[in-house]
N, C-alpha and C positions, 0 to 999 in steps of 0.2 A: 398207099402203103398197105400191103398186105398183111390179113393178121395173123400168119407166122411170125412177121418183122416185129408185128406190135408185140405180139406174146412174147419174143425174145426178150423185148424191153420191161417187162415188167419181172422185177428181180424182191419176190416178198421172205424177208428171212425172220425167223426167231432167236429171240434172245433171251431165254430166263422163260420163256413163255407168254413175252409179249412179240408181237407180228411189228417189224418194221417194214414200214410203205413207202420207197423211197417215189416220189413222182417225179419222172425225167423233166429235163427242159422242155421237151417238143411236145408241148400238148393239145391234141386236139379230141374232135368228138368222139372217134373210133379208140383211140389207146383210153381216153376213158371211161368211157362202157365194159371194155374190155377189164380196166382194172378194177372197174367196181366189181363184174362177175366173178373175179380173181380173188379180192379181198372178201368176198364173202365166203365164197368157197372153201379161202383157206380158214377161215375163223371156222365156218362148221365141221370142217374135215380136224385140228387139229383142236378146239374148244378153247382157244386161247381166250381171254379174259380184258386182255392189255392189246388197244394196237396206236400204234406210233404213226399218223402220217407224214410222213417227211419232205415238203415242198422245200426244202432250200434251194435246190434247183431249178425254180421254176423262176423266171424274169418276168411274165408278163401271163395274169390270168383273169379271162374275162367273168362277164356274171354267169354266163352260161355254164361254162366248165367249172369254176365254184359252186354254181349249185349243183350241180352232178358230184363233185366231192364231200359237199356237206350231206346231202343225199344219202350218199356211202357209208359217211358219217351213220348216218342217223338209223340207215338198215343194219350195221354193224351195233348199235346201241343196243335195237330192238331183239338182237343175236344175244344178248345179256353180256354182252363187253365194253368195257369204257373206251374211248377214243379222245384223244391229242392232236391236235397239228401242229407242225412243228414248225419251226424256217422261213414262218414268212418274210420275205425282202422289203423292205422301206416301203419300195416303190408300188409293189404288190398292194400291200397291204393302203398305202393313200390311196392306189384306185379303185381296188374296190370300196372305200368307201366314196371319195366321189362318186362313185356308179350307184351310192346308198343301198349296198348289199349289207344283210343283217349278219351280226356275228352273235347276236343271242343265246342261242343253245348251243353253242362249239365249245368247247375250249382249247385255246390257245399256250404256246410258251413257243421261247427265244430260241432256246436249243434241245436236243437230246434230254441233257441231264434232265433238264426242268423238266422235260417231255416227262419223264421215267417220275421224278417227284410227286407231279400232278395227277399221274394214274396212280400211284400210291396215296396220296390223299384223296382220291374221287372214291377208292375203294375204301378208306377207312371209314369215311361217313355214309348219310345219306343224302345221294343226290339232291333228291324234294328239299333235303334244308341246306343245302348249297349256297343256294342264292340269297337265302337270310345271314347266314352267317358269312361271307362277303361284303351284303353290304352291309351290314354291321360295323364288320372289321373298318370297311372301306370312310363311314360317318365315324368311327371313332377317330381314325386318322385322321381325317379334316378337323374335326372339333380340337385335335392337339394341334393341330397346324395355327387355326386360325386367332390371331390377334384378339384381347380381347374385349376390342371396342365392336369390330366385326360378330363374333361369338355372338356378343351380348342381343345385337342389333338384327341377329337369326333367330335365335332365341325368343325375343317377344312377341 
């Protein structure tokens, strides 16, 4: 594939001034090399803050070109913009982990909206205490879930 073809496919729009990234179906190494130089470009050329990537489209993506997209991810972080992925499919998503690919420093959500939620809460706080207050949140929910002959029996 030629990368006119490829550049044709890569379609990055703004919304409120966050960058959405939609990723086609067909992906291989050259469309995403291509998008990553894209997605960077346009975060410095326009200073957006917010970018959306939007795999819902994608059925099937190896460790390879995942980590090319976290990748992106993480050059677009280092640009001083929060980033989301969006859409992942089911299926997507059991294999990479079967493949024990890491989702540690991404974040994640279901759809758009959530997309748009989670860059407004990554922006209201501080990243660094992110992760405490998750798993916080995340042990106090267990602690109300759990039974309390269970509780008790973690507890000691």
């Amino acid at each position: 594939m030629s990368k006119r073809s490829i550049l044709s496919m890569i379609n990055i729009q703004s919304i409120n001034g966050c960058l959405i990234v939609p990723v086609t179906s067909e992906v291989h190494d050259d469309y995403i090399t291509l998008l990553q130089k894209a997605i960077l470009e346009k975060v410095k050329a326009t200073h957006s803050k917010e970018v959306l990537i939007d795999v819902s489209a994608v059925k099937f993506l190896d460790s390879f070109t995942f980590a090319m997209l976290k990748e992106s991810a993480q050059m677009v972080s280092m640009l001083g913009a929060y980033v989301v992925f969006v859409g992942f499919q089911p299926g997507v998503a059991s294999a990479l982990i079967d493949l024990d690919v890491k989702f540690d420093d991404i974040f994640t959500a279901v759809t758009m909206e959530d997309g748009f939620e989670l860059l407004e809460y990554q922006k209201s706080i501080n990243i660094d205490d992110a992760d405490t207050i998750f798993d916080n949140t995340l042990t106090k929910e267990v602690d109300e879930q759990d039974p309390p002959n269970i509780k008790s029996s973690l507890t000691d």
